[in-house]
N, CA, C and O of each residue as an XYZ file, in Angstrom:
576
protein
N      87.811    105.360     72.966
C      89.256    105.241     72.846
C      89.819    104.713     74.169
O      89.464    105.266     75.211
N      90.670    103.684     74.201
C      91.262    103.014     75.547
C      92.606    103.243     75.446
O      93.323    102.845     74.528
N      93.041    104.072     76.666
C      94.493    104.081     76.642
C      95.126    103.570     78.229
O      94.631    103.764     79.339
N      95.842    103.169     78.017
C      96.650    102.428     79.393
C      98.128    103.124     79.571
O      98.842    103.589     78.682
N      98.392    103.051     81.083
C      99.487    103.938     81.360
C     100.493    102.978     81.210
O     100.446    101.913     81.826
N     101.781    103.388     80.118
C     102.904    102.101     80.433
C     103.447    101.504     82.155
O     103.146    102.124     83.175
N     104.085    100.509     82.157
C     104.064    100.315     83.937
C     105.249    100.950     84.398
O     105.459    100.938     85.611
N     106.303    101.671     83.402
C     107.236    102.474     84.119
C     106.960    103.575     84.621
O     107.439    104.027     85.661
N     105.866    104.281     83.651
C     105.258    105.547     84.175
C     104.572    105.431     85.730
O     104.825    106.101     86.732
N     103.680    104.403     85.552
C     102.801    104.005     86.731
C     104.076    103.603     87.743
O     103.876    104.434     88.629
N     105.010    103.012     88.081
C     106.148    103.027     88.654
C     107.080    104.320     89.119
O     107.935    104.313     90.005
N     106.648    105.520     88.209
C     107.957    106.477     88.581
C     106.616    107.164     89.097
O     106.918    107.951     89.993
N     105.091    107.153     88.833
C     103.797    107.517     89.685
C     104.242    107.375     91.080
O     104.272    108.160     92.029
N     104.546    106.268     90.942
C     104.332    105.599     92.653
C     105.507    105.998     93.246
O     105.420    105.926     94.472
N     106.448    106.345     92.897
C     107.721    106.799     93.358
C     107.978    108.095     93.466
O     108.939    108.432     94.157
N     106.972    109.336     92.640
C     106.783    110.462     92.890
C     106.330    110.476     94.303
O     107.121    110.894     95.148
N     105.082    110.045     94.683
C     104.117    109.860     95.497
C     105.343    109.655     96.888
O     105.757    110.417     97.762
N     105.655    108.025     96.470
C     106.198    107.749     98.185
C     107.332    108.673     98.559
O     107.544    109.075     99.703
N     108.323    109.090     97.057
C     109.510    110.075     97.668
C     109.124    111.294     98.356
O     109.726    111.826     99.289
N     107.446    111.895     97.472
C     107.366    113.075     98.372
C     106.501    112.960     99.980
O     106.181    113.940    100.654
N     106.289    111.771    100.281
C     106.175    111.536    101.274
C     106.754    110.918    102.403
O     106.203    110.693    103.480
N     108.375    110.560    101.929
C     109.256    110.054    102.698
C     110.030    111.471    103.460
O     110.613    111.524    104.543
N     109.814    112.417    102.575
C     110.343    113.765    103.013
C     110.209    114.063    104.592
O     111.024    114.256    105.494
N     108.405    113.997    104.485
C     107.387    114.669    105.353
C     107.941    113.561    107.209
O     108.309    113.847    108.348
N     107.710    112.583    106.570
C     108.333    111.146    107.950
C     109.830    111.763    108.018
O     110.298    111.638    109.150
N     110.393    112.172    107.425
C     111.705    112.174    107.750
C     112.181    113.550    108.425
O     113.233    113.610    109.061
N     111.422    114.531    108.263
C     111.460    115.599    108.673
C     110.890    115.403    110.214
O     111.749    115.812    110.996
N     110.057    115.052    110.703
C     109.551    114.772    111.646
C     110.321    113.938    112.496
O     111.008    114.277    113.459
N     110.121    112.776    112.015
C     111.513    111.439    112.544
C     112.737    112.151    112.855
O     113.590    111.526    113.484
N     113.016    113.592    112.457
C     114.052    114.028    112.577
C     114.428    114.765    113.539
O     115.591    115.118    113.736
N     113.286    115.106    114.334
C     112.817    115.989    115.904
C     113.984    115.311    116.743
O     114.049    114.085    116.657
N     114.624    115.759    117.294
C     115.718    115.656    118.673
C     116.675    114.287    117.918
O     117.269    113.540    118.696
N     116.734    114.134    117.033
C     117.484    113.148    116.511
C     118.473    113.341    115.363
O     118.062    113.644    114.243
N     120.170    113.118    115.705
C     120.464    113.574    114.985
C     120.512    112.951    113.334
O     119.963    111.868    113.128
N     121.024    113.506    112.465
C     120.333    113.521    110.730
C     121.177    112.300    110.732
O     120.223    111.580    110.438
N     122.141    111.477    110.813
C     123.027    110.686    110.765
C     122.630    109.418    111.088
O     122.897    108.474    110.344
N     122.101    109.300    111.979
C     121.627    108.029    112.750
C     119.879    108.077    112.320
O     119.270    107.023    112.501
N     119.307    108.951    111.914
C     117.956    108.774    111.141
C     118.463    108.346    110.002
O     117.782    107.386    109.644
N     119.035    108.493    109.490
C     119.545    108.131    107.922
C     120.120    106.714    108.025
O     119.801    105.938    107.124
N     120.790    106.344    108.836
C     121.099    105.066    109.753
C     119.527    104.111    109.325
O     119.609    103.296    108.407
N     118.471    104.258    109.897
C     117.798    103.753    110.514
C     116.951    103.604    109.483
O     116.417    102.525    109.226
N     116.726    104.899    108.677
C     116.041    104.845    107.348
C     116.519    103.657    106.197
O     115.747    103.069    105.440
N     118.203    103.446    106.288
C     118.709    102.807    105.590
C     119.008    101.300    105.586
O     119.493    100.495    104.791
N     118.390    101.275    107.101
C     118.784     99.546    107.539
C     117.133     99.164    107.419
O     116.965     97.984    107.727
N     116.137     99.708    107.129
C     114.542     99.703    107.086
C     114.484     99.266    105.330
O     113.934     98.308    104.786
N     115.388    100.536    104.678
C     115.378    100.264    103.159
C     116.023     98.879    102.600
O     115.768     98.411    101.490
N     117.073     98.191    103.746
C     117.945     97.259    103.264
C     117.442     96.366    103.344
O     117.364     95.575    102.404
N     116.651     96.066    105.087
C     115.943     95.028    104.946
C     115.149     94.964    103.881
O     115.510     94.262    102.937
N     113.845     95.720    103.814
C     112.853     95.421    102.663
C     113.530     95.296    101.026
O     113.009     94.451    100.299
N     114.268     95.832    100.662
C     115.052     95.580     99.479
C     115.447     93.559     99.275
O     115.262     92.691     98.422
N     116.036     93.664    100.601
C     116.765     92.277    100.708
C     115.303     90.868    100.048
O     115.169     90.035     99.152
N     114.515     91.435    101.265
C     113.131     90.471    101.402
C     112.887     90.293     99.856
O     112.925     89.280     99.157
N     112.597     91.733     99.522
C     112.036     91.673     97.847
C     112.917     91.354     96.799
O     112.448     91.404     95.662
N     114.479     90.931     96.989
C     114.779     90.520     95.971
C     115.014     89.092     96.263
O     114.940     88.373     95.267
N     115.233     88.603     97.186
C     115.245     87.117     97.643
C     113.618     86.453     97.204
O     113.473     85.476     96.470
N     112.507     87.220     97.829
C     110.887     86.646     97.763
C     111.098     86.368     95.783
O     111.142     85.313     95.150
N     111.169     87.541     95.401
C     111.436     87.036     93.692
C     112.133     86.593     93.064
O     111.983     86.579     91.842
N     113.291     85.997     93.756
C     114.196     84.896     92.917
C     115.281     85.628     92.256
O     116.041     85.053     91.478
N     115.390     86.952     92.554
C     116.247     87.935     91.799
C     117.970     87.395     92.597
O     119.019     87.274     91.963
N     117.807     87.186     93.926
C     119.660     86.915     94.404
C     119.629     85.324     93.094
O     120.828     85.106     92.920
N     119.347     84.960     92.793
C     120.043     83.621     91.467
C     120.772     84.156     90.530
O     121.623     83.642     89.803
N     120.296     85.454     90.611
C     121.500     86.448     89.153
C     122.269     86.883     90.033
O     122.323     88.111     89.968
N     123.052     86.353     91.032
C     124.276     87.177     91.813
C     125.141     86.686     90.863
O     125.774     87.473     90.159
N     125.247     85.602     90.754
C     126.600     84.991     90.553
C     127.005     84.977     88.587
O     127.869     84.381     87.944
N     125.804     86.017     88.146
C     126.496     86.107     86.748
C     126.631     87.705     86.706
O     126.645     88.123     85.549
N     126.722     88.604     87.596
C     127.392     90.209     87.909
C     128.461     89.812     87.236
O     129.037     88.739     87.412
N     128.753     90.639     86.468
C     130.494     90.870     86.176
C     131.054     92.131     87.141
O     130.376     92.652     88.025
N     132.378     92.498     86.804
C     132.871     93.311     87.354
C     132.550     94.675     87.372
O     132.870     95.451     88.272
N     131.741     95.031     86.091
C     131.521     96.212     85.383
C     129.877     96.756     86.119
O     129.535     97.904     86.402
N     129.140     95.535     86.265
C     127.784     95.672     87.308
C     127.878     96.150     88.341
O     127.271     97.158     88.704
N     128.954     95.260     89.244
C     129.734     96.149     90.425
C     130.040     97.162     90.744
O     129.744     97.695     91.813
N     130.998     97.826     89.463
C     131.418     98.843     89.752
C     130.580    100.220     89.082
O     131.000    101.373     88.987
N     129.533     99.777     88.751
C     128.299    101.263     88.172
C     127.559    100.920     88.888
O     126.645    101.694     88.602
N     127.062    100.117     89.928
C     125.938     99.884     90.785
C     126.936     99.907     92.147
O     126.164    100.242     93.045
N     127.568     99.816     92.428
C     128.294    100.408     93.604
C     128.556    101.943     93.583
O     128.514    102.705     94.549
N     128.864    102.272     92.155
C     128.994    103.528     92.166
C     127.427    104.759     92.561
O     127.276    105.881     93.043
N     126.784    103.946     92.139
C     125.667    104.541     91.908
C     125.049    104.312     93.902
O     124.311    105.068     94.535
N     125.545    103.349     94.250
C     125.328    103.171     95.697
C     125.923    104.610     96.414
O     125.343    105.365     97.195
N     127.308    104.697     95.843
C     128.194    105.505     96.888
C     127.682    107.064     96.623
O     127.777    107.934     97.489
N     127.116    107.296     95.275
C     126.362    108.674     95.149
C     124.736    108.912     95.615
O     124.060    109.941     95.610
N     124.439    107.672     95.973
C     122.790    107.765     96.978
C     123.262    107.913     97.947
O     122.773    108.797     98.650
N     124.349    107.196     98.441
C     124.941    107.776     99.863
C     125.084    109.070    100.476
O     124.714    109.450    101.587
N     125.914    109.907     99.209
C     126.007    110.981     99.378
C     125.242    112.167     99.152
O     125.485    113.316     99.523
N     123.904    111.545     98.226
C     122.672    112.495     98.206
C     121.515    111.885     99.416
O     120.353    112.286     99.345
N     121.809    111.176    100.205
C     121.260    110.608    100.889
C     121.465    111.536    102.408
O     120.561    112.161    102.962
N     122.761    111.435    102.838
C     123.483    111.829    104.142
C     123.264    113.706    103.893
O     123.011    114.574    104.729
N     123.472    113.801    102.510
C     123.565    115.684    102.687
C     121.592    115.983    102.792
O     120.925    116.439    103.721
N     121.283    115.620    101.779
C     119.670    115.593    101.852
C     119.406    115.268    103.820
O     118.765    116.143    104.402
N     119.642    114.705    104.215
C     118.896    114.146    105.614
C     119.540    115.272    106.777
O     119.006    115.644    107.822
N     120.784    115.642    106.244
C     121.523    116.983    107.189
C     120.679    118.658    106.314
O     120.599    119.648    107.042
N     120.411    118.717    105.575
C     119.580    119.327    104.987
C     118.648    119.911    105.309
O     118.524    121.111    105.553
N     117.360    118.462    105.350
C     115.667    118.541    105.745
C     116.237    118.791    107.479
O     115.781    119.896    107.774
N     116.761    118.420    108.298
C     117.796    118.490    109.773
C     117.240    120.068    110.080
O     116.594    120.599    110.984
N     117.886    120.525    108.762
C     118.441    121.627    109.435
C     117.467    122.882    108.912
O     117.190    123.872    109.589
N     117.061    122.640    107.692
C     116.228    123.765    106.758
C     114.448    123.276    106.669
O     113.823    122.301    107.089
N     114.166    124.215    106.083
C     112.823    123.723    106.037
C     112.906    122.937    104.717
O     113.612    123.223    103.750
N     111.887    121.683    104.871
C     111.455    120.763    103.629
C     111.150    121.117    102.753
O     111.654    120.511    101.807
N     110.218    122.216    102.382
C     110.103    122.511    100.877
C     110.843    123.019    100.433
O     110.629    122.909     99.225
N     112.237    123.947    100.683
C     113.045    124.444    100.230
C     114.189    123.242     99.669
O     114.714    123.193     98.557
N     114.379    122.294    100.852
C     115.236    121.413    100.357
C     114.222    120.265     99.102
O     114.893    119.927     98.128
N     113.182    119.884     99.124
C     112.604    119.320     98.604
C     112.970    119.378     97.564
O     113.396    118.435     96.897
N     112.833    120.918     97.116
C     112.566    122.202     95.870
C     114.016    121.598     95.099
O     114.011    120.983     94.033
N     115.210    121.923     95.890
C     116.788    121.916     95.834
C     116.829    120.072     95.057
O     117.321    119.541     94.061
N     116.298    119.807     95.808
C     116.794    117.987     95.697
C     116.166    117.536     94.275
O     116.682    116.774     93.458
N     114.596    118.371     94.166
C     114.186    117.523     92.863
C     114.687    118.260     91.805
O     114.309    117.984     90.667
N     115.485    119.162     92.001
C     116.109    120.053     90.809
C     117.280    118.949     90.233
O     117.951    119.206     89.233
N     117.421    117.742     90.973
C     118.718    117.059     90.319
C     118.136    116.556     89.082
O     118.890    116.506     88.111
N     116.829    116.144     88.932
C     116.310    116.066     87.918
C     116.807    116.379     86.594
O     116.629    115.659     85.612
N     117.560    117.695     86.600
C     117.835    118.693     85.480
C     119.402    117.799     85.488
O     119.828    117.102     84.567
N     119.919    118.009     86.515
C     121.458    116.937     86.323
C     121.113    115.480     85.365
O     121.584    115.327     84.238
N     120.074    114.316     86.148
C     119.669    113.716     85.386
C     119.640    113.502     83.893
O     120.060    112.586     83.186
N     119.024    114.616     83.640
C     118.137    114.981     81.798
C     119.681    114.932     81.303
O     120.055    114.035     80.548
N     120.994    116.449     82.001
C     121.965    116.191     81.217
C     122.749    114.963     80.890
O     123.109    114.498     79.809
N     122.892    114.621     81.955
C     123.903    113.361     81.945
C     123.190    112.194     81.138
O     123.921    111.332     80.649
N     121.653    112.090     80.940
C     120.937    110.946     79.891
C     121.142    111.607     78.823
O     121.451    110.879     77.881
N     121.088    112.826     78.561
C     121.354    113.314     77.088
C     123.287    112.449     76.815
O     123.613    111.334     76.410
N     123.893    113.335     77.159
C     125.784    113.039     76.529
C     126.154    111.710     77.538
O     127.380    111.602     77.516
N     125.690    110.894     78.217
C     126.142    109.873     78.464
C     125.386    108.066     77.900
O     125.914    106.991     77.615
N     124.044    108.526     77.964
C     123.064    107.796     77.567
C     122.471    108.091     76.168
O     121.581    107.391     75.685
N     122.880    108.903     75.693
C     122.521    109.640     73.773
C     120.778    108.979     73.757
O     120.265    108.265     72.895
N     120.177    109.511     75.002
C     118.890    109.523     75.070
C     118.122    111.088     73.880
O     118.606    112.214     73.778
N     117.029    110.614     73.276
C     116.720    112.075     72.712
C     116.972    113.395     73.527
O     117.256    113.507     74.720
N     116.856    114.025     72.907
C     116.960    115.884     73.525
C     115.262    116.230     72.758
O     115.102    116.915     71.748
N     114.304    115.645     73.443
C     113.361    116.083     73.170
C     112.783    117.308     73.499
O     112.914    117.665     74.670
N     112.099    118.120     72.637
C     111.672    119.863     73.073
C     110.798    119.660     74.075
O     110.567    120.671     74.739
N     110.251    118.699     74.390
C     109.338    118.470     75.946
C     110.094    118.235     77.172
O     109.719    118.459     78.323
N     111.031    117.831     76.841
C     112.377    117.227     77.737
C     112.704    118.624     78.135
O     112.225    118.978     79.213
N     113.368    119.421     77.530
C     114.108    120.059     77.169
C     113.324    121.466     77.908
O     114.105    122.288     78.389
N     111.770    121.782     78.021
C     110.949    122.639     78.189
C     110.519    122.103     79.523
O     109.811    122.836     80.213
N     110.881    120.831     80.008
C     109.628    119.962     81.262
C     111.341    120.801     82.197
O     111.240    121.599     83.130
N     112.576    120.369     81.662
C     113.328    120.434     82.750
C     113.809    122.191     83.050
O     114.045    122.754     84.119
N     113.829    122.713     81.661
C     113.665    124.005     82.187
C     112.671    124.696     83.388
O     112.959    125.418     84.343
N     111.919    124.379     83.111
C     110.306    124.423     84.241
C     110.727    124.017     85.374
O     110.835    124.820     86.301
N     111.011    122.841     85.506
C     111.571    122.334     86.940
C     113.035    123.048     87.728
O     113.329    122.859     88.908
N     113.762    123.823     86.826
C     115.079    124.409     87.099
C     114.662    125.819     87.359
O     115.538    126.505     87.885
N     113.490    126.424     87.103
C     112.725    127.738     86.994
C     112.269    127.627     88.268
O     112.626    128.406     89.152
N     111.324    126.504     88.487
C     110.456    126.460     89.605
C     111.507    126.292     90.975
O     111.462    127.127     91.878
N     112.325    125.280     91.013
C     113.879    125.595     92.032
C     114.034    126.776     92.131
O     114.193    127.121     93.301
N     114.064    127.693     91.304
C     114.754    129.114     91.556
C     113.733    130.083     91.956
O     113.861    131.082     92.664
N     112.851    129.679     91.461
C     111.617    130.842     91.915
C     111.347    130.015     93.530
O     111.044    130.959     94.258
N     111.327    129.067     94.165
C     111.061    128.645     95.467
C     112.000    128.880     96.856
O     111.713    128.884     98.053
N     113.478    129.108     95.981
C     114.771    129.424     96.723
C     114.922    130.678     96.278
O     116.137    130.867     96.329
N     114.419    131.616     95.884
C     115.416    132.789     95.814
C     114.973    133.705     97.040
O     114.258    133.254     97.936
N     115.365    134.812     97.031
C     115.772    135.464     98.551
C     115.076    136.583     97.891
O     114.931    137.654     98.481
């Protein structure tokens, strides 16, 4: 029997992987430096390479058919990485990493809701049982 992993899975693989290892650099990177200007530095590192990779693939040729509506849910969506970006980096700053880690991948569960009643994505019982687990495991890692 041959089965192959779809490439989004293998994609959100690789993005498990590097996010939980951007933690570990950033926590460190974060020694005598304040969370603001690492986040700075993290973000002009992310911009460049973003930039490179959408220019190297021909992707800036779709600038100029954005409508207004692209703008304003992908800006939006900019200005809320911002802000899970800057509190996350004052966060790992200040607390220990697995606790915030724990905290941060619990948005996950925000996620699931907002794809359920905004995106009328299924409410699958695996869905539904994977994010409970993950909202369990937050609470059992943070509680006192």
């Amino acid at each position: 029997m041959k089965s192959h992993m779809e490439k989004w899975m293998f994609y959100a693989l690789l993005a498990m992987v590097f996010a939980g290892v951007t933690a570990i650099f950033a926590k460190y990177g974060l020694e005598e430096v304040d969370a603001d200007l690492g986040l700075f530095i993290r973000t002009a590192v992310i911009f460049a390479l973003v930039l490179a990779a959408a220019w190297s693939g021909g992707s800036l040729r779709q600038f100029s058919s954005l409508t207004g509506k692209h703008f304003a849910l992908l800006g939006a969506s900019g200005l809320t990485a911002f802000l899970s970006w800057i509190y996350y980096f004052r966060a790992i700053k200040e607390g220990p990493v697995t606790y915030v880690a724990a905290i941060d991948k619990a948005s996950i569960v925000v996620t699931l809701v907002l794809a359920f009643i905004l995106l009328r994505e299924p409410l699958k019982p695996q869905v539904l049982i994977g994010g409970g687990l993950i909202l369990a495991g937050m609470l059992v890692l943070v509680w006192k």
